[in-house]
C-alpha positions as CSV (number, residue, x, y, z in Angstrom):
1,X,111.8,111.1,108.5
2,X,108.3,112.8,107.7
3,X,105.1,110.8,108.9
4,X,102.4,111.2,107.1
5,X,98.8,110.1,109.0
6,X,95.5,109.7,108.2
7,X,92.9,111.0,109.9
8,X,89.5,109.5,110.1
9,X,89.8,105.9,111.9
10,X,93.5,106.6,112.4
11,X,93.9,109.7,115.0
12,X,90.0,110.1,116.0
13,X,87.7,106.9,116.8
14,X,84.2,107.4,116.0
15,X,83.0,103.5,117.1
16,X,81.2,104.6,120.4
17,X,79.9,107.8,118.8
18,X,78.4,106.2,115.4
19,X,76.7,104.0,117.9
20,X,75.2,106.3,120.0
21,X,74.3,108.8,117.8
22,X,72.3,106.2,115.9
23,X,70.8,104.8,118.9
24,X,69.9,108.5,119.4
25,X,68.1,108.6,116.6
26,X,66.4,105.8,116.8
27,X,68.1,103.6,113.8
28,X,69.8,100.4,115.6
29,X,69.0,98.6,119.2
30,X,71.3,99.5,121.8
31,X,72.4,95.9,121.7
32,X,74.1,96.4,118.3
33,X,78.4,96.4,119.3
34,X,79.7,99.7,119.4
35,X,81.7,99.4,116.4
36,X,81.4,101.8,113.1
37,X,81.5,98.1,111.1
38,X,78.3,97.3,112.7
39,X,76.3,100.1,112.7
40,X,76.9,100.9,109.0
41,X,76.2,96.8,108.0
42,X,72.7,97.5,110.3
43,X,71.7,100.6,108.6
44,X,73.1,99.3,105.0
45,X,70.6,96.3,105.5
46,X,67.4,98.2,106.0
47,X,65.2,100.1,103.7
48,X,66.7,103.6,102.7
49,X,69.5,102.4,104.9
50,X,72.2,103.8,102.3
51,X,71.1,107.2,102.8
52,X,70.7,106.7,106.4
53,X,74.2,105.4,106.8
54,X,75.4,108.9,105.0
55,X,72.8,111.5,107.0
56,X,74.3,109.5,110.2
57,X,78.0,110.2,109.0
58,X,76.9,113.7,108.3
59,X,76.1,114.2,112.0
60,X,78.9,112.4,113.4
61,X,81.7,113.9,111.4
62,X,79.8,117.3,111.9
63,X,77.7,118.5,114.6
64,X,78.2,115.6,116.9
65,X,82.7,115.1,116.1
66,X,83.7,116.9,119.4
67,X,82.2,113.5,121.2
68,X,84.6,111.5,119.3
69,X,88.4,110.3,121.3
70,X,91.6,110.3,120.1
71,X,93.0,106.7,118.7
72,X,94.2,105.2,122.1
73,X,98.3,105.7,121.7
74,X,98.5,108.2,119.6
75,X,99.5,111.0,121.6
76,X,102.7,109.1,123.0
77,X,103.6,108.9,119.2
78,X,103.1,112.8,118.6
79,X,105.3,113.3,121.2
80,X,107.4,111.1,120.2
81,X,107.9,112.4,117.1
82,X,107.9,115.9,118.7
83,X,111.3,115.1,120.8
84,X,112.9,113.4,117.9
85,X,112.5,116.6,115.7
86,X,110.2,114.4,113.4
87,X,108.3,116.0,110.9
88,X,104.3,114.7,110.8
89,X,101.3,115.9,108.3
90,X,97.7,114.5,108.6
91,X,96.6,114.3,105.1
92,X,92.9,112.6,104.4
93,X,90.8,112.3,101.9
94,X,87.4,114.4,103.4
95,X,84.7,116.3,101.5
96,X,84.1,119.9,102.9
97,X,80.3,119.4,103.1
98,X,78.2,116.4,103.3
99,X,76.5,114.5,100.3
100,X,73.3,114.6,103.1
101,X,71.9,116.2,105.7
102,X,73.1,119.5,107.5
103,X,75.3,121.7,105.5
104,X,78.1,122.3,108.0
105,X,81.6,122.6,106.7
106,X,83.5,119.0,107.5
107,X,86.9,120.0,107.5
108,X,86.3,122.9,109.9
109,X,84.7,120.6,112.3
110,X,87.8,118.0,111.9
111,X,90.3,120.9,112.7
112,X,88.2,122.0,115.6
113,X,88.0,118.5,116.7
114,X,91.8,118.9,116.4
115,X,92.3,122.0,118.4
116,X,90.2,120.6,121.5
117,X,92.5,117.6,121.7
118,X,95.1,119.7,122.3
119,X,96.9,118.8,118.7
120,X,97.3,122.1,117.9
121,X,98.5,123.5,120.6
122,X,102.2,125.4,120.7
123,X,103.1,123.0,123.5
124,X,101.0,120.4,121.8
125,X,102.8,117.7,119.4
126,X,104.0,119.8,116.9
127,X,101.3,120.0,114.1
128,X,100.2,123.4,112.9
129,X,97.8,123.9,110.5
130,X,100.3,124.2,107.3
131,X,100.4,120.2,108.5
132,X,96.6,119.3,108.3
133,X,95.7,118.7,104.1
134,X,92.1,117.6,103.4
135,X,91.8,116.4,99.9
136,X,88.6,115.8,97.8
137,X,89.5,112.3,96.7
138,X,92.0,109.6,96.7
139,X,93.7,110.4,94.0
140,X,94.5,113.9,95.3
141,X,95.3,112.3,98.9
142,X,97.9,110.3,96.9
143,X,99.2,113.3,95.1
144,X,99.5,115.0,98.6
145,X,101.7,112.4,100.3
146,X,104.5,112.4,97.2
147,X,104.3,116.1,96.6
148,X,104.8,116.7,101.5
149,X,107.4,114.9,100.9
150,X,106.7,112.0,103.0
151,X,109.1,108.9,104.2
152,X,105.8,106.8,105.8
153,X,102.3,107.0,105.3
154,X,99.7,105.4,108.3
155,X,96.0,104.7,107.1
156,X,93.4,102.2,108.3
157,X,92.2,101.6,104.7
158,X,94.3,98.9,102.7
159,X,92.9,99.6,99.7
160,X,94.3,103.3,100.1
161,X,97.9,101.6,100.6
162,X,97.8,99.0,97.9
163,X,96.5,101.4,95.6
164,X,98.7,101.3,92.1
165,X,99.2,105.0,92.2
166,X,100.3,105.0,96.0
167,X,104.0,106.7,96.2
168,X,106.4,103.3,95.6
169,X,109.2,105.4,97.5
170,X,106.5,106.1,100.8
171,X,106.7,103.1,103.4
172,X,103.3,101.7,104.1
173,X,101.9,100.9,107.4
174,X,98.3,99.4,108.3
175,X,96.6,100.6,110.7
176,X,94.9,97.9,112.4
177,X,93.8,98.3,116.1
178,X,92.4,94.8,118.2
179,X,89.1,95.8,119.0
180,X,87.1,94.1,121.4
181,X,84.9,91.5,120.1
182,X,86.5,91.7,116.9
183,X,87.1,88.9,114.6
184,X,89.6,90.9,112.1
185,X,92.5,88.6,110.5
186,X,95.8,90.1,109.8
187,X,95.6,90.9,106.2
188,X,98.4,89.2,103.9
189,X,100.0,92.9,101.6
190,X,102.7,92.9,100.2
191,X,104.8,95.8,100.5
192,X,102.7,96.9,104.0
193,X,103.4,96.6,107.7
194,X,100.3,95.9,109.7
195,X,100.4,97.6,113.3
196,X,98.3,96.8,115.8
197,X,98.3,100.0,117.3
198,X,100.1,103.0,117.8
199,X,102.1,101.5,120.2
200,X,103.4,99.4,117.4
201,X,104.0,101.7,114.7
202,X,105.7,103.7,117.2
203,X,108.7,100.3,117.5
204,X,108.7,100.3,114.1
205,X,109.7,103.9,113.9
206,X,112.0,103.6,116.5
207,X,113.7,100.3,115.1
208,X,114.8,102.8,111.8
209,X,116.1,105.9,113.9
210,X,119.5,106.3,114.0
211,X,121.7,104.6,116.2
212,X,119.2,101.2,116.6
């Protein structure tokens, strides 16, 4: 097997940092839920709120990432995959500098982020940084999971997964955290498993090891 993960939304959460960062700077009541979905629907419906909603993702992914957690399971996964001898990549589509505000280098930031989880670590879940591929688009992020050679692919994004040009040999899986307050319906793809969680994808991996 070779996993390959997305990053953004799938190993770091950014819901409690989008909101306070934007309550920070002053662009949505503290009352708003601390969800990403939220804050960007407030900002989207305000005047200028488009450009707001990308300065605010310029800090967050930026200057401000090092606030954000890890997706809650997914270290017992890495290590998972660790003891098994299975082979994981993080490949995600991220521009290397913002289309707004600050110039600071994105995909530095995310591998920093990276390093003070502990992800990189020589006793950490295996990943090194020949793993980690940042690509400028989809279609490149696409290209990336055929050509590493991967047997799975996890993303939060459906439309990355039902994409036409996705690898057909690459199994799909959605994920799909419960979130509190959330009102999310199981989506109906073909072809995809939804996961709740990392606790789920990680039965799903063990159902196909060897011996199950």
């Amino acid at each position: 097997m070779h996993i390959g993960v997305d990053f953004d939304n799938t190993i770091v959460s950014y819901d409690e940092l989008f909101h306070r960062a934007a309550v920070d700077s002053g662009l949505i009541p503290s009352s708003l839920p601390h969800r990403k979905v939220s804050v960007r629907s407030h900002l989207r419906s305000q005047p200028d709120g488009e450009n707001q909603w990308i300065r605010l993702q310029s800090v967050v992914y930026g200057s401000r990432i090092m606030e954000a957690t890890l997706c809650e399971g997914f270290d017992l996964f890495a290590t998972h995959c660790r003891n098994q001898g299975i082979r994981m990549a993080v490949i995600s589509h991220k521009l290397q500098y913002p289309a707004l505000g600050p110039r600071i280098d994105l995909r530095e930031a995310a591998i920093r982020w990276m390093r003070g989880q502990g992800l990189l670590a020589e006793d950490g879940p295996g990943l090194t940084l020949p793993d980690v591929f940042f690509e400028p688009g989809r279609p490149e992020k696409l290209a990336r999971i055929l050509a590493a050679g991967c047997t799975h692919f996890v993303d939060d994004l459906p439309e990355v997964l039902t994409d036409p040009a996705f690898p057909h040999e690459v199994k799909k899986i959605l994920y799909l955290p419960k979130r509190a307050g959330g009102e999310e319906c199981t989506p109906d793809l073909p072809g995809v498993v939804v996961c709740g969680g990392w606790s789920d994808i990680l039965r799903v991996l063990q159902e196909e090891e060897p011996g199950k």
